[in-house]
C-alpha positions as CSV (number, residue, x, y, z in Angstrom):
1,X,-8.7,-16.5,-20.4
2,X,-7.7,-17.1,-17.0
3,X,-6.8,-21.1,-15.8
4,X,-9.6,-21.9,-13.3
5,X,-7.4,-23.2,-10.0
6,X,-7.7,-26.7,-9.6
7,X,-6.3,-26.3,-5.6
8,X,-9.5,-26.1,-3.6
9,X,-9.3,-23.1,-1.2
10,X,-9.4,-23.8,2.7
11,X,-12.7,-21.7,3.2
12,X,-15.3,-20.3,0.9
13,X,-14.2,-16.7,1.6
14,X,-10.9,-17.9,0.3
15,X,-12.6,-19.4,-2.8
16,X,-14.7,-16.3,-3.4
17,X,-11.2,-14.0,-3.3
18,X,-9.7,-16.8,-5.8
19,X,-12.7,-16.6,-8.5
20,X,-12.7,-12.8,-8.1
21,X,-9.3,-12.4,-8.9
22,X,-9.2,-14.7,-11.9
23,X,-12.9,-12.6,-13.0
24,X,-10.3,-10.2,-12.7
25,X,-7.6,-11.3,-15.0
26,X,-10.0,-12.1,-17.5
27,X,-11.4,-9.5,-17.9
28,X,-8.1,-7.6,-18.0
29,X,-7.4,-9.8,-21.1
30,X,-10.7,-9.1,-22.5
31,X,-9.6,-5.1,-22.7
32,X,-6.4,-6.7,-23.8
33,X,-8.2,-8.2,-27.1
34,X,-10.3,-5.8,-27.7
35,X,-7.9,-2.9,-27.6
36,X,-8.4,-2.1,-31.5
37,X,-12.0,-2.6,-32.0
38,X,-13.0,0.8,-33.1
39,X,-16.5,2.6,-32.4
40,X,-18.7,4.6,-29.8
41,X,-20.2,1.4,-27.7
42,X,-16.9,-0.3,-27.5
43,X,-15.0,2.7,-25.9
44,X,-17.5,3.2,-23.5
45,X,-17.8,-0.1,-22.4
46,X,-14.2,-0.5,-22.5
47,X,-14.0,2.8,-20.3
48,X,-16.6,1.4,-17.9
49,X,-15.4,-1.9,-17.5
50,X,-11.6,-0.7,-16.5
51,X,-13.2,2.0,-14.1
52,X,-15.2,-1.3,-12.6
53,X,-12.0,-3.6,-12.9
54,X,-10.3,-0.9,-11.3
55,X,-12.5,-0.5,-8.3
56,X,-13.1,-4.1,-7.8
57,X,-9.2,-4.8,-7.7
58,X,-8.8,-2.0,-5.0
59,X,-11.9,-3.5,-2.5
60,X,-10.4,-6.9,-3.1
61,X,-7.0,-5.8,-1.5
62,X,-9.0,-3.9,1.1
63,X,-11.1,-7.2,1.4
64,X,-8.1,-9.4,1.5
65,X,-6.2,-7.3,4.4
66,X,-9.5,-6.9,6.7
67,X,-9.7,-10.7,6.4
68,X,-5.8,-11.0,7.5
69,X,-6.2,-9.0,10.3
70,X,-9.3,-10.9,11.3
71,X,-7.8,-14.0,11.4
72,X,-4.5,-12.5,13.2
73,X,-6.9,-11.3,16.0
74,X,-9.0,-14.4,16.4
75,X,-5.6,-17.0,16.3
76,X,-4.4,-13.8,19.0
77,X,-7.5,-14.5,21.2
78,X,-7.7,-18.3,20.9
79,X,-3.4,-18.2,21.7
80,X,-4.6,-16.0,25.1
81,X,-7.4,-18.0,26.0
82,X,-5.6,-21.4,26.1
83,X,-2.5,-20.1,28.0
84,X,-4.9,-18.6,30.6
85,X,-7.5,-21.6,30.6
86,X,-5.5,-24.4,29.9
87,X,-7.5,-27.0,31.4
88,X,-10.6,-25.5,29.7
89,X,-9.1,-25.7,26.7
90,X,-8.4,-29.6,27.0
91,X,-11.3,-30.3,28.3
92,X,-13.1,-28.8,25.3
93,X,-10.8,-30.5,22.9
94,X,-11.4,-33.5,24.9
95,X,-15.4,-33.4,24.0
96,X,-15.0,-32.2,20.5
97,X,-12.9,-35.2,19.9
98,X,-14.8,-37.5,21.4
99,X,-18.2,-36.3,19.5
100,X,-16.3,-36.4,16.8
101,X,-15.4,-40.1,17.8
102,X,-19.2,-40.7,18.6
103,X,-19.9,-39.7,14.8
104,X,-17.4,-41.8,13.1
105,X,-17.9,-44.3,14.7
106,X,-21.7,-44.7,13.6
107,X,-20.9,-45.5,10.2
């Protein structure tokens, strides 16, 4: 079976693309092992599960490029907004850091 990653991922998006693809490889193996078990059931549920396997693989990589270009657009966006707002953009680092300061600085 597949080696659970002991890297966490940044985000849980990132995670869930991580556990899917090694769901993925194991069950790949899985219809790797059981490739000479003989009868009706088996075949079918062999069938089913590399029609599923198959299916899930291809949304994944559809899954995987959406969330590329979403985060190519919003780094795009965030890129524009602090060359055209500068000050706006220090000024709201400015009060995260400091709230962040505020927090800390309670324990």
């Amino acid at each position: 079976m597949a080696k659970i990653a002991t890297n966490a991922a940044s985000t849980p998006t990132d995670r869930l693309v991580t556990d899917l693809k090694e769901i993925a490889a194991d069950a790949e193996e899985l219809l790797r092992l059981t490739a000479g078990q003989a009868g009706d059931k088996i075949a079918d549920a062999r069938t089913r599960l590399g029609q599923s396997l198959s299916n899930a693989k291809g949304q994944l990589t559809q899954l995987e490029a959406e969330m590329l270009q979403r985060g190519k657009e919003v780094a795009r966006a965030t890129d524009e907004f602090v060359h055209d707002n500068p000050w706006k953009a220090i000024g709201a680092t400015a009060g995260v850091a400091f709230l962040l300061g505020l927090l800390i600085g309670r324990r």
